[in-house]
C-alpha positions in Angstrom: 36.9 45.9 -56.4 35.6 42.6 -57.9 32.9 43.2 -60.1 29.7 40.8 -60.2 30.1 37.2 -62.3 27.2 38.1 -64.9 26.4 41.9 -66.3 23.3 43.1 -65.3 20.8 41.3 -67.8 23.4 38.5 -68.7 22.9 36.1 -66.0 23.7 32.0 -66.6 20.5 30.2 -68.3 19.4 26.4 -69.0 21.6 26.4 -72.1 24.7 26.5 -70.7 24.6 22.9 -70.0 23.3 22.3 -73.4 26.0 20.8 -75.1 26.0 17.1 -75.0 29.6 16.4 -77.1 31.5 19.7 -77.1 33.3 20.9 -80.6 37.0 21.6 -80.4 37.1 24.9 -81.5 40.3 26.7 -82.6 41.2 28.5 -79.0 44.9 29.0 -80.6 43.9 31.9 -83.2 45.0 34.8 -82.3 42.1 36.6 -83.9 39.0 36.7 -81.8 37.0 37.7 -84.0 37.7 34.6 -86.4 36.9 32.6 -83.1 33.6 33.6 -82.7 33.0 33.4 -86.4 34.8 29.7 -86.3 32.6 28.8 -83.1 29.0 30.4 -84.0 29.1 28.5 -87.1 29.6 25.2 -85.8 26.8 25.7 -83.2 24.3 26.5 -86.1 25.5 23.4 -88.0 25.6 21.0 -84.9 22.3 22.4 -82.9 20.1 24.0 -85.5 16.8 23.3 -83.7 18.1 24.5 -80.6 19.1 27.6 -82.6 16.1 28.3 -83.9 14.0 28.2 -80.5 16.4 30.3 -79.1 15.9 33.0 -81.5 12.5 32.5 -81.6 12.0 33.2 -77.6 14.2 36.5 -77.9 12.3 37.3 -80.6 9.3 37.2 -79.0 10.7 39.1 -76.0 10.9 41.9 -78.2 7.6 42.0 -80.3 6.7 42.2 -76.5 8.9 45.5 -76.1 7.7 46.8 -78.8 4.2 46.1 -78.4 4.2 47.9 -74.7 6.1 50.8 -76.4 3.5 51.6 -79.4 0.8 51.0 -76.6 2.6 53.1 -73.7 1.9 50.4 -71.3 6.3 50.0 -71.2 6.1 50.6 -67.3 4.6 48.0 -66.3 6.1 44.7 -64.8 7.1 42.0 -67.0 8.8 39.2 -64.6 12.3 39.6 -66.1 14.2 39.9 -62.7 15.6 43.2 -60.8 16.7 45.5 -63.8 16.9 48.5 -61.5 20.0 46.9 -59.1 21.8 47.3 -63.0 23.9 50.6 -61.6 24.4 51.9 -65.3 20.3 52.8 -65.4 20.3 54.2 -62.0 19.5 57.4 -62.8 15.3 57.8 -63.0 15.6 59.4 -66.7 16.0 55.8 -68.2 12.5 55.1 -66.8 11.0 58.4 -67.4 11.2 58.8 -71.1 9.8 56.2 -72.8 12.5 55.9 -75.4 15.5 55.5 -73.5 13.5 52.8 -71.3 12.6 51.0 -74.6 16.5 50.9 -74.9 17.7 50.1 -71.7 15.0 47.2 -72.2 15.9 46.1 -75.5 19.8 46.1 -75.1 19.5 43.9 -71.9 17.0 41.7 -73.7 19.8 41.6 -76.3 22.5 40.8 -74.5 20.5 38.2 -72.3 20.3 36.7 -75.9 24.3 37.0 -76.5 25.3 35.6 -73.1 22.9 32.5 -74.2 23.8 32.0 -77.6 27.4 31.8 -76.2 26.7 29.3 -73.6 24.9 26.9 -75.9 27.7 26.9 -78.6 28.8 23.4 -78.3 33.0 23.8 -77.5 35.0 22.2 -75.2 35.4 24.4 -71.8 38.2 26.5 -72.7 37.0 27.3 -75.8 33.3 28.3 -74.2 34.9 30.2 -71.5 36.7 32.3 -74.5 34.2 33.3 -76.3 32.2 33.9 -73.3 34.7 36.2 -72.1 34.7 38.0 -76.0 30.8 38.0 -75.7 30.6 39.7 -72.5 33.3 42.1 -73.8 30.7 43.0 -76.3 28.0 43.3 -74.8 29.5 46.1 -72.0 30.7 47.9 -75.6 27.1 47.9 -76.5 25.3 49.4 -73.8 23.5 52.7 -74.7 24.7 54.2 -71.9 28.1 54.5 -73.3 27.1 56.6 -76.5 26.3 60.3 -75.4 23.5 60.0 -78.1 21.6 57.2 -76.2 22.5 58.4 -72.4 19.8 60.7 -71.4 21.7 60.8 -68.1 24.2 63.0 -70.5 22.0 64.7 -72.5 20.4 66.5 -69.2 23.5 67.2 -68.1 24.6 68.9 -70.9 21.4 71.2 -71.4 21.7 72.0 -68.0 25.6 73.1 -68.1 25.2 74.6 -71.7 27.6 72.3 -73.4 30.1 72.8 -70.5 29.8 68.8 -69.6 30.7 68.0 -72.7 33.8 70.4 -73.2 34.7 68.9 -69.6 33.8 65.3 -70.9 36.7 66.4 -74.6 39.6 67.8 -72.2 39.3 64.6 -69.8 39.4 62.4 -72.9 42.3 63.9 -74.5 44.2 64.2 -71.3 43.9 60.2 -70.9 45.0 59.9 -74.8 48.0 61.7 -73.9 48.4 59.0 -70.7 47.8 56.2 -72.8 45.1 55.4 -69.8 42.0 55.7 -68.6 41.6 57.9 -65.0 40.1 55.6 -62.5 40.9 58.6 -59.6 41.8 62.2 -59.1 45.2 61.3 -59.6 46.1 64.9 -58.7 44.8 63.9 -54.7 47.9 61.2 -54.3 51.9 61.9 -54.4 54.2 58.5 -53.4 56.3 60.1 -50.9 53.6 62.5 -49.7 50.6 60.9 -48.7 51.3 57.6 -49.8 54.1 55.2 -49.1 55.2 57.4 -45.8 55.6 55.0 -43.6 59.2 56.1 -41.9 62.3 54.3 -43.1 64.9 53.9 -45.7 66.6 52.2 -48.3 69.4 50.1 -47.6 70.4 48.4 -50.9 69.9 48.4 -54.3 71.0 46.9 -57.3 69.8 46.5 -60.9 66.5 44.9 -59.9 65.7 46.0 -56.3 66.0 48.3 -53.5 65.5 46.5 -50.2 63.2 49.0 -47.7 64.0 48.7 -44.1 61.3 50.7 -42.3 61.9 52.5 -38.3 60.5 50.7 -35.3 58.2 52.9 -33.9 57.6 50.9 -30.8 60.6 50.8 -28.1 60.7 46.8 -28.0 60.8 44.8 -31.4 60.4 41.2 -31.8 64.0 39.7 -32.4 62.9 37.7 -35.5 62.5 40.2 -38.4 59.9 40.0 -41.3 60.8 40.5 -45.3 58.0 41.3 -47.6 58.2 39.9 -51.2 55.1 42.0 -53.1 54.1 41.8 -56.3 56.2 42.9 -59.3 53.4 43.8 -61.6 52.3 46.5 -59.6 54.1 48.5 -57.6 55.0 47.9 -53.6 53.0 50.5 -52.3 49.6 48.8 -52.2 51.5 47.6 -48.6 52.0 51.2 -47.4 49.2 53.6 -48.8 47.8 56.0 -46.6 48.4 55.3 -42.8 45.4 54.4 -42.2 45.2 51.6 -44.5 49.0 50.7 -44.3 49.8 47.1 -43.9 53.3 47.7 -43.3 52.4 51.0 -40.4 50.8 47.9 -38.6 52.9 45.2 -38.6 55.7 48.0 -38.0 53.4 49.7 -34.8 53.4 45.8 -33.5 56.6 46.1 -32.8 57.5 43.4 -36.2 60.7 44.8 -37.9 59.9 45.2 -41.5 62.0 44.6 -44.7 60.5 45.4 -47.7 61.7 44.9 -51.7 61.0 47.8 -53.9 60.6 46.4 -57.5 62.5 48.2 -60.5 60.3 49.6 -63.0 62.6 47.8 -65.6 63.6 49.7 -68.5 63.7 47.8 -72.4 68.0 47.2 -71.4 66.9 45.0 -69.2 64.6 43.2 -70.8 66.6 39.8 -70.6 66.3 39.4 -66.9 65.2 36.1 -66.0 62.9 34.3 -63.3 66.1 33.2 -61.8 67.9 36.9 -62.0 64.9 37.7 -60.1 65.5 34.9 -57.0 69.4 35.8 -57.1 69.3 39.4 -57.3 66.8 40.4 -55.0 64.7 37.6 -53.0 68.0 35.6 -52.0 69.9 38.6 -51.9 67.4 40.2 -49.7 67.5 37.5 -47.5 71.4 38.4 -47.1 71.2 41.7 -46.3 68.3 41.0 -43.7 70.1 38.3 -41.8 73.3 41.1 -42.2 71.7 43.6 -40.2 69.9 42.1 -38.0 71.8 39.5 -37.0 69.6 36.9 -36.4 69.7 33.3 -38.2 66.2 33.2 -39.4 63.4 35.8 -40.9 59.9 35.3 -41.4 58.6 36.0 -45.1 55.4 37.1 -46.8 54.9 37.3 -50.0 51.8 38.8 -52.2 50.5 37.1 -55.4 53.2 36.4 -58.1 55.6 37.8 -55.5 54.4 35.1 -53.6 54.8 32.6 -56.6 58.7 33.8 -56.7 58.8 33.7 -52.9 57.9 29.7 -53.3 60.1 29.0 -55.6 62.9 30.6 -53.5 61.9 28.1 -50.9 61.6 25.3 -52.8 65.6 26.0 -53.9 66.4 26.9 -50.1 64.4 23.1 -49.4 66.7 21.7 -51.9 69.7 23.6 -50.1 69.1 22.4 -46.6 68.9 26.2 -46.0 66.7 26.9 -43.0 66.9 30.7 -42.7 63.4 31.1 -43.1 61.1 30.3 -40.0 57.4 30.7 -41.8 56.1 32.0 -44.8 52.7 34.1 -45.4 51.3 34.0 -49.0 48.2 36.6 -49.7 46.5 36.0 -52.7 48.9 33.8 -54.6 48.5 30.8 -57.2 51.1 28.0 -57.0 48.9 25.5 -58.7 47.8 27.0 -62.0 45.3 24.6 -63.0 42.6 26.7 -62.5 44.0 30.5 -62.8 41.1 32.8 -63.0 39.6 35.0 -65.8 43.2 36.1 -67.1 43.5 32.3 -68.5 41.4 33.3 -71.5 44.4 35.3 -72.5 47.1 32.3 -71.9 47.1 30.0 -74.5 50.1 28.4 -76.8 49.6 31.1 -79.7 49.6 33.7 -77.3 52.5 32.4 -75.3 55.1 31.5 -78.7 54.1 35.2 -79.9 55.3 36.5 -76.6 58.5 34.3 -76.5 59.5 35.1 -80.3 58.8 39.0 -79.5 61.0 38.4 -76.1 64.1 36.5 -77.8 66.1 39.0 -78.0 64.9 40.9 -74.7 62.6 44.2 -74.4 60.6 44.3 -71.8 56.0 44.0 -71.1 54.5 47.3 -70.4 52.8 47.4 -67.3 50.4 49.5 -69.4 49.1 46.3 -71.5 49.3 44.4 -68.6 46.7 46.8 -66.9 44.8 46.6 -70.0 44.3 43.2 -69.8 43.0 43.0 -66.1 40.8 45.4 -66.4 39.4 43.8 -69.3 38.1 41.5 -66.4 35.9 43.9 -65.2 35.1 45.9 -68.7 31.7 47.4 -66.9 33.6 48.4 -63.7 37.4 49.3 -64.6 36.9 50.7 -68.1 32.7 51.5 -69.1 32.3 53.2 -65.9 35.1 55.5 -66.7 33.9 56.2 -69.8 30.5 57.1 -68.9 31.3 59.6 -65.8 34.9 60.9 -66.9 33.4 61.6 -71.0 30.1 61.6 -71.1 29.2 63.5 -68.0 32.5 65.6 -68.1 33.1 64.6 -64.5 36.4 64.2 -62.6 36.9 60.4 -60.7 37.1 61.2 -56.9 40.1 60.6 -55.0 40.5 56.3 -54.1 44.1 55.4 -53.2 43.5 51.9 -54.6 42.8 53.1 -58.1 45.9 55.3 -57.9 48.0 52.6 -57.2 46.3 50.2 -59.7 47.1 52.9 -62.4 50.7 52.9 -62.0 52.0 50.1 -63.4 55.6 48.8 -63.9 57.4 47.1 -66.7 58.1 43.4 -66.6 61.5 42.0 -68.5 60.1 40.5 -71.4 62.7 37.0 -71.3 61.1 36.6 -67.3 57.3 36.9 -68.4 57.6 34.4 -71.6 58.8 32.0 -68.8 56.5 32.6 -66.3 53.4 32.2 -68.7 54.8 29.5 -70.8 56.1 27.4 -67.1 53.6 28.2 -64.7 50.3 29.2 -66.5 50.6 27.6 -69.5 52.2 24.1 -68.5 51.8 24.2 -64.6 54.8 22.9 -63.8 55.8 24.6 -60.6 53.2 22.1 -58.8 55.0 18.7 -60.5 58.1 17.8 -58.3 61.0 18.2 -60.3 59.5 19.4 -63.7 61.2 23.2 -62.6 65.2 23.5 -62.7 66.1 26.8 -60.9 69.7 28.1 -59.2 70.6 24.6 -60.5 68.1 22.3 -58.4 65.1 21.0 -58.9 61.8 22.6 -57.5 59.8 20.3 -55.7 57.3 22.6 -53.4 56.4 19.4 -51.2 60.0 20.0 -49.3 59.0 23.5 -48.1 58.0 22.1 -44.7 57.8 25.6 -42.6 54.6 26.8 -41.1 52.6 28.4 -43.6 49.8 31.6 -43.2 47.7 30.9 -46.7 45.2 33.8 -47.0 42.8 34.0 -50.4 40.2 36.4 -51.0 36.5 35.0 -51.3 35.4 37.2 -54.8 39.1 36.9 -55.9 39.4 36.8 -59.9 43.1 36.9 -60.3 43.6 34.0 -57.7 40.0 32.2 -57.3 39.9 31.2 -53.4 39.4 27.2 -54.4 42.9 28.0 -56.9 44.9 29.2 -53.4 42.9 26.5 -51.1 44.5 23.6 -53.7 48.1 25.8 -54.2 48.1 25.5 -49.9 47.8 21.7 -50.6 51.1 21.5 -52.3 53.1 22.6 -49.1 54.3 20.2 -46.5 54.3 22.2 -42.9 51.6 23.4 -41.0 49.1 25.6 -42.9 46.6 27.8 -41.6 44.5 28.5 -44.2 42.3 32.1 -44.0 39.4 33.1 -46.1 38.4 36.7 -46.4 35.4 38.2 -48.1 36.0 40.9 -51.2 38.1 40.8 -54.4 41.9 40.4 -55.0 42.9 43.4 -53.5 40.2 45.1 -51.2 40.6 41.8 -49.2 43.9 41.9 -48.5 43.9 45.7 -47.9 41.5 45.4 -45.2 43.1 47.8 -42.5 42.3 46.4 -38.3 41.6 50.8 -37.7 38.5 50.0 -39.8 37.9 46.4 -38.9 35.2 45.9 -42.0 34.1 42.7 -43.3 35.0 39.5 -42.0 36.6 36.3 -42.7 36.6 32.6 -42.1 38.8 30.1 -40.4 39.0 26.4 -40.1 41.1 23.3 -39.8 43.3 22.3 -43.4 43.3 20.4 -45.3 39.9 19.5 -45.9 38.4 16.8 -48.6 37.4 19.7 -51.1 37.3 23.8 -50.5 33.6 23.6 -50.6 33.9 21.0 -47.1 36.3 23.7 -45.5 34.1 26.3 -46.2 31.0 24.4 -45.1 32.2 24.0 -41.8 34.5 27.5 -41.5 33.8 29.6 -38.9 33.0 33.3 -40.1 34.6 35.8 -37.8 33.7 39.7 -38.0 36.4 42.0 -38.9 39.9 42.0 -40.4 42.4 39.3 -41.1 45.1 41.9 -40.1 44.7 41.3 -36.2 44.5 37.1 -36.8 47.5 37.1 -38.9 49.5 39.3 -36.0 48.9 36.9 -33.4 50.0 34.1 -35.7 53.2 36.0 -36.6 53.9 37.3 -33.4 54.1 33.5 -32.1 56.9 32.9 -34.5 58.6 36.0 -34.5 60.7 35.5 -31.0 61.2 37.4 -28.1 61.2 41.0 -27.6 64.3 43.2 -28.0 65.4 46.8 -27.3 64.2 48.4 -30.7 67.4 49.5 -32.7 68.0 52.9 -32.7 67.8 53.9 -36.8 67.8 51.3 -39.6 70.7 49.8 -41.9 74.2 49.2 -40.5 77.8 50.2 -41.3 78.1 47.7 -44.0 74.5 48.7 -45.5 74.1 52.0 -44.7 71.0 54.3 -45.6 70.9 55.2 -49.4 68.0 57.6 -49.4 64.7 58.2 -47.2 61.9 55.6 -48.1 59.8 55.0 -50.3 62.8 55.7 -52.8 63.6 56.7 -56.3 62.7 53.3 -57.7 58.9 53.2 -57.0 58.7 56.7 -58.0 60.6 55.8 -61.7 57.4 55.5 -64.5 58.6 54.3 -68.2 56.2 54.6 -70.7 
C-alpha cells in the first residue's frame, strides 16, 4: 500500500543539498501556512542568487512548453524522464489533445519547481522535512486531474454516459459527506462476522478496555505452549483475521498454535481518561492472567503488532523489572521502540502540537480514529485520498471490493489522557529507549532487561515504522533476536498470507554494524514470512497435546461467538 517517495514529476534534485548553514525555522507554529510563509522568505533573503537561477531554469522550461504548443510540435521528446509511468495520466486522452498534454506538462514542470524550491530553503532538517511534507501536500491538490474541468479522462466519460457519471460522481460525494470519509472500497462487499473476522472461536473476557478472543483448534494435536496476540489499537484487530485466505490467525490456528487474541474497545468520550498504564493492567497483564488460567501452562508466547507491539514492550520491560518470566518469546511486526527516527507521521509531532493535545485531553475525551485516519493518509495524499477523488467523483465510479481498505476505514477511538502520553513520552521525547527515564505499574522501564528470544519483523517500503527505525528498536533488546525483512509497505507486508506465498524477504545474522551492512549481506528468500516465522514459533511453543475440546473454562466461560460486539461497536 506504500505509495512511491517522490510524486510523479517531483523527484529529489542537486538543491536539496544546497544549504550550507540551515535557518531555524519556526517548526512549532501551528499554522502551516505561516510556516511556509516564515520559511520561503528566509530562503529569498539568505540565497537570492540561488533563487533567481532557479526560477530562471523553470522559467525557461516553460517558454519551452509553450513554444512546442503554439508550434504543435508538444509530442515530441524533451528528455524530462518517464512521465507516462505517472498513473494519474494514464489514460491516452492526456496525450491526444493538445491542451490537456500542455497541462499535464506544465503542472509537473510546476511542481518539479515546488519540490526544488522546498529542498533548497535553507532550515534545519525538521523544519525542511515539514515544509516538504506541506509542499508535496500541495502539489497532489494541484494536479488537473483532480478538477472535472481539466480531466478529459471525465469529460469523455461524461458525454458518453449523458451526465450519468457525474450524477453518480454527486451521490458518491454526498454519501462520504455524510460518513465523514472518503470510500477507499465497496464497503457494501465486507460484513465483520460474515466474511471477515470468521475465524471460529469466542470471547472469553471482557472488561472496560478489552475482550480477550480465544479462537478453536482446528487441528487434533496443539502445541502445549499457547500464543497471545497484542495488535494494534488504532485500528481495529481484524487486519489478523480478514478473509481465510489471508488470515494470519486461520494459520497460526491450522498449525496447530493455540491462539489468544485482544479485541480493542472502540472507546467512547467517558472513557477518555484511560491511561498507558490502564491499558498494561487492564488488558495486556490481565490477558496474560486469563491465558495462563485456561490453559494451564506457566509460560505464553506473545506477538504484538505496531503500537500494540510498543505496549507489548513495555509490559515486558515491567515483567523484567518483576522477575516475572511467564513469557517465553516475543514477536514484534512492524513496531518502533526507538523513536528517533519515526517515519512521515513525525511532521505532525512537534511540542505545539503535543501541549495542544494535552490541554484539549486534561480533562479526558477521547482522539477519533477518524482524524487519526486523516492524518495517515495524508502520507500518501496521491494514493489514499487524490485517487479517490478522481475515480469515486469525477468518473462517478464505485471503489472495488479490497479487504485491506475496508479495515483501514474503520477506525477506533483512542482515550485522549493515553495518546497525549504516548506522543509527548515516546514520539516526542523518546524515552522508552533511555533506561529508567519511563515509570510504569511503579518500576522503572529499562528495555535492555527484556532478555527472551525475540522474532523482529519490519517491512522494507514501511512509512509508519521505516525498516532501519525497527532494525535500531531490535537493538535495544537483550535476548536473541532474529531479525526479518520483508518487501512492501506497513501493512501488505505483514499481511502476506503463505496460500499465496508472494514476494519475498530477507534474513541474516543481528546485530550488524549499521542496517545498510545487514542488508548488504541478507539473504533474500522467495515467498512469505508466515512459513519462517512458524518454524521459529513452533521451536518455542513445546510439545504437542490433545487439542482441547471447545475454548474457555468454567471460571472463563464463553461470552459470545467471535469476533464479538466490541470490534463491531463504531463511534463517530
Amino acid at each position: 500500500m506504500a505509495a512511491p517517495e517522490h510524486p510523479a514529476g517531483t523527484s529529489s534534485s542537486p538543491e536539496a543539498d544546497l544549504a550550507a548553514e540551515p535557518l531555524k525555522a519556526q517548526t512549532s507554529d501551528p499554522r502551516p501556512g505561516a510556516e511556509i510563509l516564515n520559511a520561503v522568505t528566509a530562503g529569498f533573503a539568505h540565497e537570492a542568487n540561488r533563487w533567481l537561477e532557479l526560477q530562471s531554469r523553470y522559467g525557461q522550461r516553460h517558454l519551452e512548453l509553450w513554444m512546442r504548443l503554439l508550434t504543435g510540435k508538444l509530442d515530441e521528446e524533451t528528455g524530462e524522464g518517464d512521465e507516462k509511468a505517472d498513473r494519474r495520466f494514464l489514460s491516452p486522452e492526456w496525450r491526444n489533445q493538445p491542451l490537456f498534454d500542455y497541462l499535464r506538462r506544465a503542472y509537473l514542470v510546476n511542481a518539479e519547481w515546488l519540490d526544488a524550491a522546498a529542498a533548497q530553503l535553507p532550515l534545519d532538517a525538521a523544519a525542511k522535512r515539514k515544509v516538504r511534507f506541506l509542499t508535496r501536500q500541495l502539489i497532489e491538490a494541484l494536479s488537473p486531474a483532480n478538477f472535472p474541468a481539466t480531466n478529459p479522462e471525465a469529460l469523455q466519460r461524461a458525454a458518453e454516459t449523458g451526465g450519468e457519471s457525474v450524477l453518480r460522481g454527486l451521490r458518491n460525494l454526498l454519501a462520504d459527506l455524510e460518513k465523514g470519509r472518503i470510500s477507499m472500497t465497496d464497503e457494501s462487499a465486507f460484513e465483520v462476522g460474515g466474511n471477515l473476522a470468521v475465524t471460529p472461536g469466542g470471547v472469553i473476557y471482557q472488561n472496560e478496555v478489552m475482550q480477550l478472543l480465544q479462537y478453536a483448534p482446528s487441528t487434533p494435536r496443539v502445541h502445549a505452549i499457547p500464543l497471545l496476540i497484542v495488535p494494534p489499537f488504532i485500528n481495529k484487530y481484524y487486519i489478523l483475521d480478514l478473509q481465510p485466505e489471508n488470515s494470519f490467525v486461520r494459520f497460526a490456528v491450522d498449525n496447530g498454535l493455540t491462539v489468544f487474541l485482544i479485541s480493542w474497545r472502540n472507546i467512547p468520550s467517558e472513557l477518555g481518561r484511560l491511561t498507558w498504564e490502564d491499558y498494561l493492567d487492564k488488558a495486556v497483564f490481565k490477558a496474560m492472567d486469563v491465558v495462563g488460567s485456561i490453559t494451564g501452562t506457566p509460560q505464553m508466547n506473545v506477538l504484538g503488532f505496531c503500537v500494540g507491539g510498543t505496549l507489548l514492550a513495555t509490559a515486558l520491560a515491567v515483567l523484567a523489572a518483576r522477575a516475572d518470566r511467564r513469557v517465553k518469546s516475543v514477536t514484534f511486526l512492524t513496531t518502533l521502540l526507538d523513536f528517533e527516527d519515526p517515519g512521515e507521521i513525525c511532521v505532525y509531532v512537534d511540542e505545539a502540537y503535543v501541549a495542544k493535545k494535552e490541554a484539549d485531553y486534561r480533562n479526558g475525551g477521547i482522539m477519533r480514529g477518524s482524524e487519526l485516519a486523516t492524518a495517515f493518509a495524508s502520507l500518501r495524499p496521491q494514493e489514499l485520498i487524490w485517487h479517490y477523488v478522481v475515480h469515486n467523483y469525477l468518473l462517478g465510479e464505485t471503489p472495488p471490493p479490497f479487504d485491506l481498505l475496508y479495515w483501514n476505514s474503520d477506525s477506533a477511538n483512542l482515550p485522549g489522557a493515553l495518546y497525549a502520553w504516548y506522543l509527548r513520552h515516546l514520539y516526542l521525547q523518546n524515552e522508552l529507549k533511555v533506561p529508567g527515564a519511563l515509570t510504569l505499574c511503579g518500576v522503572p522501564v529499562d528495555l535492555r532487561k527484556i532478555r527472551i528470544p525475540a522474532y523482529v519483523l519490519a517491512a522494507k517500503e514501511d512509512h509508519i515504522v521505516p525498516w532501519r527505525a525497527a532494525f535500531a528498536s531490535a537493538r535495544l533488546l537483550s535476548g536473541r533476536i532474529d531479525f526479518v525483512l520483508t518487501a512492501s509497505g506497513h501493512i501488505a507486508g505483514v499481511v502476506n498470507p503463505a496460500s499465496k506465498d508472494r514476494r519475498n524477504y530477507w534474513v541474516n545474522t543481528f546485530p550488524a554494524a549499521t542496517p545498510e551492512a545487514w542488508l548488504e549481506t541478507a539473504k533474500p528468500v522467495p515467498g512469505s514470512w508466515w512459513k519462517h516465522w512458524m518454524r521459529w514459533i513452533k521451536r518455542r511453543s513445546g510439545r504437542q497435546v490433545p487439542a482441547p475440546a471447545g475454548v474457555g473454562s468454567d471460571q472463563y466461560p464463553v461470552i459470545e461467538p467471535a469476533p464479538g460486539s466490541y470490534v463491531k461497536a463504531r463511534f463517530e
